[in-house]
Each structure stands twice: as structure tokens, then as C-alpha cells.
N, C-alpha and C positions, 0 to 999 in steps of 0.2 A: 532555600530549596526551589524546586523546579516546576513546574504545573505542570500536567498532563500534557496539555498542547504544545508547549514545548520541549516534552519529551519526543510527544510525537513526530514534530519537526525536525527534531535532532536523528531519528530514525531512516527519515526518506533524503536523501543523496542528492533528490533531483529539485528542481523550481517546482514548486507548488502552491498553488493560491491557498492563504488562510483559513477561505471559507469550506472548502474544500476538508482541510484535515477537519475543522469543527463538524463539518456534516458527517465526517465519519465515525467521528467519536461520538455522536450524539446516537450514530444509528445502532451505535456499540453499546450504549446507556452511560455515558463516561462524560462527564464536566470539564470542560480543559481548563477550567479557572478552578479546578480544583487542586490540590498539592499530588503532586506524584511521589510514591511511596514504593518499596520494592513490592508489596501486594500487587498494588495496581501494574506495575510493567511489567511482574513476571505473570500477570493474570492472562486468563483467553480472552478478554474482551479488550484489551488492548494490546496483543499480538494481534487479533480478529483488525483493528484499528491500522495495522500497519500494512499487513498483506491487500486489506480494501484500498489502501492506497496505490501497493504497487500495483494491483490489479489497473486501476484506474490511468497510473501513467502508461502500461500495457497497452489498453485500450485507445490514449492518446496520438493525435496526429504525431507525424514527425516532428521535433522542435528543438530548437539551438535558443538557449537564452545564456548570461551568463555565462561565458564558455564552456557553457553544459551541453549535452544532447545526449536522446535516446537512440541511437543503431537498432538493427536488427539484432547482433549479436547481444547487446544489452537488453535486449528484450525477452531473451532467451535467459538471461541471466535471471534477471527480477521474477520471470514466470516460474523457474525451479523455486527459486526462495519465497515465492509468494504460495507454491502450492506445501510446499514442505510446511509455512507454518498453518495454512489451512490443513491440512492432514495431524499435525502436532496438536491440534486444538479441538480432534474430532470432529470438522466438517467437510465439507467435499472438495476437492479439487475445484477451480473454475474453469480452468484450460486445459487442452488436451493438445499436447502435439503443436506440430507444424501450422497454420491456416491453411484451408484449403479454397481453391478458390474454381469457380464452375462458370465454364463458358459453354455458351448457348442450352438447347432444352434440356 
């Protein structure tokens, strides 16, 4: 079988530091050395674990590793799926829309 953390890994699509997903699943109460069971990945604290992440790469610079990169367009992408499973899980959206960006006063 599979442990958490590398369930979790197997979730996010993009380059992601290890420590990273452990700090999400820790914020989540979640062990990733622990066995992943269908409890646990159809649970809300480890959807909660996945959507923090895509938030996270959301939030991230622009970056090309591995033939990977995030776009705008994919940013868009990951922001619906990330909110749909925050709302699936009864908590709030994190994003709203477009950025908006404010020049001068």
C-alpha cells in the first residue's frame, strides 16, 4: 500500500517540494508515513490537503521545471478545482475571480 504522502504526491500534477506537501498534511492532522486507506483520501482533511496545495502553486512565482510550468490559463484551471473542493468540504473559497491589480492612490 501507499502512504498518505504519497498519495498526496500522486494528486498534484506539478513540481512540488516534499516538505511542502508534509506541511500541508500536518496542517490537515494527517501522518504521510502513515498507510493511506480509502477513509483517509475520500476524507475532508485530505481533499483539505490537496486543494492547500493547489492554492499554494496558485500563489507561486511563474516556473518551468521538468517540462512542467504553471500559465495563466492553468492557473485558472487549478483555482476552479481548488475551490470546488474547498466548497465540497464545507469551507470557503480562497480566490475570487480575476487579480486585480491598483495603480497609483
Amino acid at each position: 500500500m501507499k502512504t498518505i504522502l504519497q498519495a498526496l504526491i500522486d494528486e498534484i500534477d506539478y513540481p512540488f517540494p516534499v516538505g511542502k506537501f508534509e506541511n500541508k498534511l500536518l496542517a490537515r492532522g494527517l501522518n504521510g508515513d502513515d498507510e493511506c486507506t480509502y477513509d483517509v483520501i475520500t476524507g475532508n482533511s485530505f481533499k483539505g490537503a490537496v486543494a492547500d496545495c493547489l492554492y499554494s502553486l496558485i500563489e507561486a512565482v511563474n516556473f518551468s521545471e521538468s517540462d512542467k510550468s504553471i500559465s495563466l490559463p492553468d492557473r485558472d484551471v487549478l483555482l476552479k478545482k481548488m475551490n470546488a473542493i474547498y466548497t465540497s468540504i464545507g469551507e470557503p473559497e480562497k480566490c475570487f475571480g480575476e487579480p486585480v491589480v491598483y495603480i497609483g492612490g
